[in-house]
C-alpha positions, 0 to 999 in steps of 0.5 A: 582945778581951773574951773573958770577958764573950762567953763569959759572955754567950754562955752565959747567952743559950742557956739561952733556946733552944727557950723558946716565949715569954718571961716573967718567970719564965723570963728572970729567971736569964738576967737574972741570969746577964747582970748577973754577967757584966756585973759580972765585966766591971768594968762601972760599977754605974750601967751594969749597972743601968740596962742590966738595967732596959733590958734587962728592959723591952724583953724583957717588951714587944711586940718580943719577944713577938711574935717568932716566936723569942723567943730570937732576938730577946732577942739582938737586945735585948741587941746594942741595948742594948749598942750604946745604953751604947757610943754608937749610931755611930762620932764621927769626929774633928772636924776642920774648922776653919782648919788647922792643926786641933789634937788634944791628947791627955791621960791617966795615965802608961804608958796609951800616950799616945805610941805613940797619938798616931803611931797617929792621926797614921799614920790619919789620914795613910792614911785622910783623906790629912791632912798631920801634925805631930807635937810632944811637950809632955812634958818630964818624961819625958827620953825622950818626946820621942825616942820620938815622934821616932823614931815619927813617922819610922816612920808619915813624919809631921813631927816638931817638935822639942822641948826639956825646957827649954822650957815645953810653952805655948811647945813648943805654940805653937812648934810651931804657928807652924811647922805654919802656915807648913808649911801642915800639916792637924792638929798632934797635941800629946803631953802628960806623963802625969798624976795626975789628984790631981795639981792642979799637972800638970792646972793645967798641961795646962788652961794649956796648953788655954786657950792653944792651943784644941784642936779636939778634946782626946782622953783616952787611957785603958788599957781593962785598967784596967776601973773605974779607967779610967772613974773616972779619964776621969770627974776628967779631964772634970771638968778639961778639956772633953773631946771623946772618948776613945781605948781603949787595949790592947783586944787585951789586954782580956778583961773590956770593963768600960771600954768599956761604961762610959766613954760613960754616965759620962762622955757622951764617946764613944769615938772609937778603939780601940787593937787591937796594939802597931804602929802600924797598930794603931788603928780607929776605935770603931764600937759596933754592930761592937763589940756584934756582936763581943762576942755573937759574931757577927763584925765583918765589915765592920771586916776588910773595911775593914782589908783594902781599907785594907792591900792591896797595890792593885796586886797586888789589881787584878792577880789580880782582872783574872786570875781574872776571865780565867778563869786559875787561882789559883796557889800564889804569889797565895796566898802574896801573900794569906797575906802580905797575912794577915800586914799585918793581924795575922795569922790570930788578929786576922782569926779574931776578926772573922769570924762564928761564931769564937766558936763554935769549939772552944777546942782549934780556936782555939788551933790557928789562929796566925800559925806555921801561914802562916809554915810554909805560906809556906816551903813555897811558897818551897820549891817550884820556879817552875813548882811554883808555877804549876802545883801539879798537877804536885806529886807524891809525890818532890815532895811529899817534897823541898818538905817537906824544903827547908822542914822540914816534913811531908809531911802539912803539904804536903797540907794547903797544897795542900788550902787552895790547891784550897779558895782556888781555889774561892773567888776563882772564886765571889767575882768581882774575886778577893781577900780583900775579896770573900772576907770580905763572902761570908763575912757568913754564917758561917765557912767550913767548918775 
């Protein structure tokens, strides 16, 4: 997730390493290099200019010169001024108003609207424990509605059927009639993709505002569509009053343009990110954490939430009771953390969000992937009951018939049993053994590869 604009703004603040104090002189190619970076980002060209001004005003003041490591500190500038352009906090959704509070969710075609609106539903569901329904309001897209249908089975949120006959005035109030006699807490209601040139669609969708009064109306905008993106949230808040903005297909953007631009444009926040195609796949938009990602210091404090929010709790509260007696770490609590690995997006999702992963070697990097714990998962499997509680036993002809039952090398089972004894050490000095405690000892850095 924004790749591009990291290493570019990576690179451009090393060359102020080693520099003894800041001027205006030795800043103005760093300046420079930051404005391309920004630019190659798609980011707004208001944005660029106001955040340079920012940017350059603050590096030239009493902050920075008075820092005993001006290079740091012009990184703490810039972290600042990029939490500043994204918003200084995380909006929550409003949601507090005689229930059923309605969401209604609004964008261009193909964006992800649909799968977003099960994303939210499924959020607010596991995080807020919300009672949802669910409606689909498109009924130019013959598919849409069964599309929701089927998502809203997967995340087990209430669906209200709907007709392409019907209008999506008289779906939407329907469909509210039924969330209040059901004593639902939010109704989300799914719109048809529209241009937003397209004066009959965005009649339509302000008809359909004014007639069931949204809580809040969220745009849902593909971040891959850089300038685009902001250009059109802009024409839809002109259109509709809208109250935030949901990023769509983060995983996939390496530039970031949107999301640095969409707040000052429009001076609605980004309120969720979308960060995979499942349906867990959606965190709400912290801009601090974002900054902190983009300059490469991590995101601890997202894989801790994702963590706490994905374990298994019974299982979590099992080992940490067993490592705190003292008993010893086996090979199958490590297959149930790598499982536990696996929920949340696998090793590259959680690489990304640790401190210092940016600074690992590309070659490294690529070598980190979800087929390293599947493989290390069959070797466990391979292994016999007592193999698993007592990995000390595992010896050479041991070794040799693990591998083979699992296909692998001996060298991959030398490997497994290396990170089971390294694991073993970390839950010991992390009390309550599991992931969570691991990854908020990891505030530091990365452990050692």
């Amino acid at each position: 997730m924004f790749d591009n604009l990291s290493d570019r703004l990576s690179g451009a603040l090393k060359k102020l390493k080693g520099e003894a104090r800041l001027t205006e002189e030795n800043i103005q190619d760093t300046l420079k290099d930051v404005r391309m970076a920004l630019l190659e980002a798609d980011v707004a060209l208001p944005v660029v200019k106001e955040f340079i001004d920012n940017l350059k005003q603050r590096v030239l003041g009493k902050e920075v010169q008075s820092s005993l490591t001006p290079g740091q500190a012009f990184l703490k500038v810039v972290q600042a001024e990029l939490q500043a352009v994204m918003g200084e906090a995380n909006e929550q959704l409003n949601l507090s108003t005689q229930p059923p509070a309605i969401v209604l969710m609004a964008g261009l075609q193909g964006v992800g609207k649909t799968t977003t609106v099960a994303k939210l539903a499924h959020f607010l569901k596991q995080t807020q424990r919300k009672k949802v329904m669910v409606v689909s309001a498109d009924v130019y897209r013959p598919a849409a509605i069964d599309q929701l249908q089927t998502l809203a089975t997967e995340v087990d949120v209430e669906f209200y059927p709907s007709d392409p006959s019907q209008s999506p005035i008289d779906i939407a109030n329907n469909a509210l009639a039924e969330a209040r006699k059901r004593y639902i807490d939010v109704l989300i209601v799914d719109t048809a993709g529209r241009l937003h040139v397209d004066e009959t669609m965005m009649t339509e969708i302000k008809q359909l505002h004014q007639a069931i009064d949204p809580i809040e109306t969220l745009f849902v905008v593909d971040s891959m569509a850089g300038q685009d993106a902001v250009n059109t949230a802009k024409a839809f808040h002109d259109a509709l009053p809208l109250t935030g903005v949901v990023l769509t297909k983060a995983d996939g953007d390496a530039r970031g343009g949107a999301a640095l631009s969409i707040r000052h444009v429009t001076g609605k926040p980004i309120k969720f990110i979308g960060v995979g195609e499942k349906t867990d796949a959606l965190e709400p938009f912290h801009p601090d954490r974002i900054a902190s990602r983009i300059l490469g210091m991590g995101d601890v404090l997202s894989l801790i939430e994702e963590v706490e929010r994905t374990a298994d709790k019974k299982k979590t509260e099992k080992l940490a009771r067993k490592i705190n007696k003292g008993k010893a770490f086996n090979m199958q609590d490590l297959k149930s953390q790598l499982e536990q690995m696996i929920k949340m997006g696998g090793m590259s999702a959680m690489i990304e969000k640790l401190p210092g992963a940016k600074s690992m070697p590309p070659h490294m990097r690529n070598k980190v992937n979800d087929k390293v714990i599947i493989h290390q998962m069959a070797l466990i499997d391979s292994m016999t009951p007592k193999e698993r509680r007592f990995p000390d036993l595992i010896n050479g002809s041991r070794k040799k018939r693990i591998a083979q039952g699992a296909g692998l090398q001996i060298q991959d089972v030398n490997r497994l049993l290396k990170q089971h004894k390294q694991m073993a050490k970390m839950m010991k000095k992390f009390k309550r053994g599991n992931l969570a405690n691991m990854m908020r000892g990891m505030h530091g850095g990365m452990p050692p590869m």
